[in-house]
N, C-alpha and C positions, 0 to 999 in steps of 0.2 A: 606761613601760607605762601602759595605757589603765586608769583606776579605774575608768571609770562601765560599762566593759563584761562586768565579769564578772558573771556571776549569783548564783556562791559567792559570798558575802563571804569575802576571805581574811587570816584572824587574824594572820598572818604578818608580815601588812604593818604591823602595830598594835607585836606583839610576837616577835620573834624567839626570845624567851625563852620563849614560853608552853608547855606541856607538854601540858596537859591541856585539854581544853575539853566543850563544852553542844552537841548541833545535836541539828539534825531532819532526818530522810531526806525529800525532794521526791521522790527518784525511783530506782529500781531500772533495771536492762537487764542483759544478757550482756554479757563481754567477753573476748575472748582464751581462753573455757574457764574463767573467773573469774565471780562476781558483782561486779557496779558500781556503787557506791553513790552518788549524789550529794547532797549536803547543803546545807542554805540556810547554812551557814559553814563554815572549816575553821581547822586549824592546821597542815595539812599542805601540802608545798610540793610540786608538780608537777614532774616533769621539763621543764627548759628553761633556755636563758644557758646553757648549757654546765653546771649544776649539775644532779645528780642526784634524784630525788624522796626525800621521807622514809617511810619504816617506822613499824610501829608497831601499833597494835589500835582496832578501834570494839567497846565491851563487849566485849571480851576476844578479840574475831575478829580476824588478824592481818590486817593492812591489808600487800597485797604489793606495790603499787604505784600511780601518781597519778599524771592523767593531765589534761589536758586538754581538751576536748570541741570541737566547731567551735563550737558556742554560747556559748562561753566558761564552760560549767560545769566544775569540776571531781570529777573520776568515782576511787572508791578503788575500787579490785582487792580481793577478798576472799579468802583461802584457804576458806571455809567458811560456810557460810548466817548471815544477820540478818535476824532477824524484827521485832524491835522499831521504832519510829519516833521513839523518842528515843532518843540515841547519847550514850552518853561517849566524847572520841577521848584516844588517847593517845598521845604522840611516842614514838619510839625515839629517845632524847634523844641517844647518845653517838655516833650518828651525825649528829644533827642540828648539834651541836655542831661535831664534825669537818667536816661541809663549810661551816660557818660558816667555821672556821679556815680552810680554804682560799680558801676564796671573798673573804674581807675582804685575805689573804695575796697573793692575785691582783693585787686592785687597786693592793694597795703597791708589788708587785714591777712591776708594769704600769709603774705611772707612775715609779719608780725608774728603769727604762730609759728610758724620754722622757726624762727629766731628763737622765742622764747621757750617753745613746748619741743621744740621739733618735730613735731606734727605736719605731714606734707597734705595738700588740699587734693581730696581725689573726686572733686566733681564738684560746678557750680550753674547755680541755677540764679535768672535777675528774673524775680517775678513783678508782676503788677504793683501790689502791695509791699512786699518783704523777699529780699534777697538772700540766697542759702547758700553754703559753704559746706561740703562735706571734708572732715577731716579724718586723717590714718588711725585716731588714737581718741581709745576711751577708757575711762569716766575720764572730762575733766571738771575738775572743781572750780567753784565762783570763783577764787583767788586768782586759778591761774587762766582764768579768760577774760579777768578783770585785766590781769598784767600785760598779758596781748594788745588785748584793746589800750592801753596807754602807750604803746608804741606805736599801733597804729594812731593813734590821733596825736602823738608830737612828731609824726612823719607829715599830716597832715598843715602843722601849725608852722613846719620848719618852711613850707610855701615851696617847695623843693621843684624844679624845674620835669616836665617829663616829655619824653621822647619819644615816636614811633617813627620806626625807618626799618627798610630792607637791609638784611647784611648777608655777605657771601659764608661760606663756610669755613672760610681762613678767620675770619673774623670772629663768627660764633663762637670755632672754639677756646675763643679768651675770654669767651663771658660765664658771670658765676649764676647759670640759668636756675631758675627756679624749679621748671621743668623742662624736659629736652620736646622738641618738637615730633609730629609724629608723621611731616610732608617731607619729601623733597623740594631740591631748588630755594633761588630766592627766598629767604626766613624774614618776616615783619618781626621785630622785637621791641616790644614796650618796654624804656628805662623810666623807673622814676629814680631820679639822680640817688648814686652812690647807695643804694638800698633792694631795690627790687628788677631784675630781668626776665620777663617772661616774652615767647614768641605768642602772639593775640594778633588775630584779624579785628577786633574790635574798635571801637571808637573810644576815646577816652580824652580828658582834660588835659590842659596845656600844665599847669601847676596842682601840685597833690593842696593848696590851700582851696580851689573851685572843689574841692572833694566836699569840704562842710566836716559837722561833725559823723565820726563814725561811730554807729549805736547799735549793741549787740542786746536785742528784744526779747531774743528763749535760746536756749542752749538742750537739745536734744539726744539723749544716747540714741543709738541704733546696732546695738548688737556690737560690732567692733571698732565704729566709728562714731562720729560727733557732728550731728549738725547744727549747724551755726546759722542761725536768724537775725541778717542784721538789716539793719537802714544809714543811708548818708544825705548827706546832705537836705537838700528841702522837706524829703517822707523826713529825717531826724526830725528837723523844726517841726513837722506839724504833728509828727508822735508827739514829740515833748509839748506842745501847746496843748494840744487835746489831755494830754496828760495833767498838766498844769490846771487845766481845766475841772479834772473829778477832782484834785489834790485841794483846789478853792471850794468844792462844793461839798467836800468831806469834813472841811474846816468848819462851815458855816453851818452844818448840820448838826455838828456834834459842839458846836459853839468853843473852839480851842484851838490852838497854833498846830502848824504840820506838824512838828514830832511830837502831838500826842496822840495822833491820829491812829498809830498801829495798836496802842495800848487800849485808846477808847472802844474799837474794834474786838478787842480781846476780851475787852471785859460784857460788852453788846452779846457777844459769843457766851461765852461764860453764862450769864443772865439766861440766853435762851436753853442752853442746855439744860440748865436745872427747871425751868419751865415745862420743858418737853420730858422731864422725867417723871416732876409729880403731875401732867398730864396724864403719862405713860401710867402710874401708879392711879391719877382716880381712874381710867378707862377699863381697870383691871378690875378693881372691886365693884364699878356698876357690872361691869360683862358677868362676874362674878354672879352678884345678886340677880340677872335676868336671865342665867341660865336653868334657872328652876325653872320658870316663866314658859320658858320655852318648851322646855321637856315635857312641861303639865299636856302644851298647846299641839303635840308631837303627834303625825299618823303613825297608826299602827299598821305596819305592815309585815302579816306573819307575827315573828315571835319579836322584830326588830323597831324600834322607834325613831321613825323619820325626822327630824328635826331638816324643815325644810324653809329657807327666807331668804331676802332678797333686800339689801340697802342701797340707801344712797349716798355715794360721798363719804363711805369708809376705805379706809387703809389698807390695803391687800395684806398688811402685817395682821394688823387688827384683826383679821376676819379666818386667816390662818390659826393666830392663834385663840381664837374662836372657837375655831372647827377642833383642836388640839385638849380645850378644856373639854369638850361637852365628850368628846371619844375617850378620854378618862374614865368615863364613868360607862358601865356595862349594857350589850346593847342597843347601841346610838348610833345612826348612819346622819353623817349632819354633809346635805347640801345646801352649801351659802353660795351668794351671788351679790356681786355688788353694780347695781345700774349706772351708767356712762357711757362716753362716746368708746372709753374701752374695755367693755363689761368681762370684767373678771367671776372666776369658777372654782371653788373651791369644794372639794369632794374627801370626808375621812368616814373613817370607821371603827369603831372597839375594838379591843384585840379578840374577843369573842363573838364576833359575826365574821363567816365565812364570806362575803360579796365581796365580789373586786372593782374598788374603785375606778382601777385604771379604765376598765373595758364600760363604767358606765360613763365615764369622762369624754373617752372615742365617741358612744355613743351622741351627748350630748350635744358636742362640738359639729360633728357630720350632721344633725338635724339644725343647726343655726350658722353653719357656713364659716366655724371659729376653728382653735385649735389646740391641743393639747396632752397631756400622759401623765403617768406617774407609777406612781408603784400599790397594789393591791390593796393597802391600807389608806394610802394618801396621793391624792390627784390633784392637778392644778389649770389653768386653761383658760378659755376666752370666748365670747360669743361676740359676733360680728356687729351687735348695736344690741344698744339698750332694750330695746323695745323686743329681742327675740330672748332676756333672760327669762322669763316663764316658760318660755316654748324647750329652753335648757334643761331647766329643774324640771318638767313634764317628761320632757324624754326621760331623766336619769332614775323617775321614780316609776314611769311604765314600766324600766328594764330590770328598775328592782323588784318588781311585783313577779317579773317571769322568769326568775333564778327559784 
């Protein structure tokens, strides 16, 4: 990153620890609906590198956001007016801290992969929640991101010293860069000792032990690369507490020690699927036996037998294969309906009636404000509330009456 181009001087770069600091306001503007403060220094760090800005107050006015300017100033968002021309700023440390941890946690984990996969990181993102790692190289397997991650967290344990400082270009080119920069001038390079060099505007830890633990959460393909979900330090601890937390209340549920818990699960599983099969098996022989039922109950329209109903709280499976049994059998146009907040449509027909479901489907759907298609035999669809499925099944049997 370029030093001699900014206008702020930026604290940051001195002391990532600083909290508090002295400036003078240069300059006021609008911004976004906010006041914009710019300052001849700061301690606050702008959004950019994939790091988030910091929070915080100028004399007691919460600073919302920080930003960048083309000029290379940097401009604070204000929730609320400043009058004054000399400012105390103050960090919202415990964010500040936190995307330390990430961001120093980054690097570790970064070059951890090179090391081990050789996989280079081609994009990082420190979100709110969970910080992301895009790497050059896909699939990888749980083994070898397990392996990674052991390297990065005995880089962590080794408590290893880290550096951020400006170097000229005689300098740079001795360093075993992780990635080469993409500025001119003056280059900031982050060493954590003997392990990792990256050039980073960012803020980061004085020792890779302030990292905490590093905890990779989901591992993601994406077509040729891999993203990497992870957490450090205090988000790890309170991942793992919360975690710690279902793993106590899974125990106590199932009345047994953690390692029975995947099996107890499995077999919980097990139990239900055979539940839901001889379900599936009686739902089939009542459907079965009340198919007559219905067919007796059926209008006659023309040469064709309407079988026309409307439930409640059945299964759009169910009622498919509903519509499936009764068109079996010859002459049967079955429009079903199931009532709810998201009333489903089901439309078939024998293979010996000429009517096209689809076009009574259009129909049905355009008189209740839903939506739907299908193909000549078989249609599927939605009415926009419960209360317009009659006005559904009305439309589709008008339409049949005028074919």
């Amino acid at each position: 990153m370029d030093k001699e181009s900014s206008v702020t001087e930026r604290l940051y770069y001195q002391d990532s620890y600083l909290r508090t600091f002295q400036a003078q306001v240069v300059q006021k503007r609008e911004a976004s609906a906010h006041l914009a403060v710019v300052l001849d220094a700061t301690a606050f760090y702008p959004t950019g590198g994939g790091q988030p800005h910091d929070t915080g107050s100028l004399n007691g006015v919460r600073v919302v956001d920080v930003q960048v300017l083309q000029e290379g100033e940097i401009a604070h968002l204000l929730d609320g007016p400043l009058n004054e021309t000399n400012v105390q700023g103050e960090i919202d440390w415990a964010r500040r801290f936190d995307h330390m941890q990430q961001h120093t946690g980054q690097h570790i984990l970064s070059q951890a992969f090179l090391q081990t996969l050789n996989a280079e990181t081609v994009g990082f993102h420190l979100g709110e929640a969970l910080s992301t790692i895009d790497l050059d190289r896909a699939p990888l397997s749980h083994e070898q991101v397990a392996a990674a991650v052991q390297v990065a967290n005995s880089v962590v344990l080794d408590n290893r010293p880290i550096i951020a400082r400006f170097v000229d270009k005689g300098e740079l080119a001795t360093m075993p860069l992780r990635k080469m920069p993409d500025v001119e001038g003056p280059i900031r390079i982050v060493q954590v000792s003997e392990f990792d060099w990256s050039p980073c505007g960012g803020t980061h830890v004085r020792n890779s032990g302030e990292v905490g633990t590093i905890h990779v959460s989901r591992v993601e393909r994406r077509k040729k690369q891999t993203r990497i979900y992870f957490l450090c330090g205090w988000r790890a601890l309170v991942d793992h507490d919360r975690k710690h937390e279902i793993v106590q209340a899974l125990t106590a549920h199932f009345t047994t020690g953690e390692e029975e818990i995947i099996p107890s699960v499995e077999r919980l599983e097990a139990e239900v699927k055979r539940t839901r099969k001889k379900l599936a098996a009686t739902q089939m022989q009542l459907l079965d036996y009340e198919l007559t039922g219905w067919i007796d109950q059926a209008e006659s329209v023309g040469q064709v037998q309407v079988v026309r109903l409307a439930f409640d709280d059945w299964d759009v499976n169910l009622l498919k294969e509903a519509a499936r049994r009764l068109t079996e059998r010859p002459g049967i146009v079955a429009l079903l309906a199931i009532r709810g907040p998201s009333a489903q449509l089901v439309f078939a027909r024998s293979d010996d009636v000429a009517a096209d479901m689809s076009k009574l489907m259009r129909a049905a759907c355009a008189a209740t404000g839903g939506r739907g298609g299908g193909r000549p035999k078989f249609a599927q669809g939605s009415a926009s509330g419960s209360s317009l499925v009659d006005l559904a099944l009305d439309e589709a049997v008008g339409h049949l009456k005028d074919l």
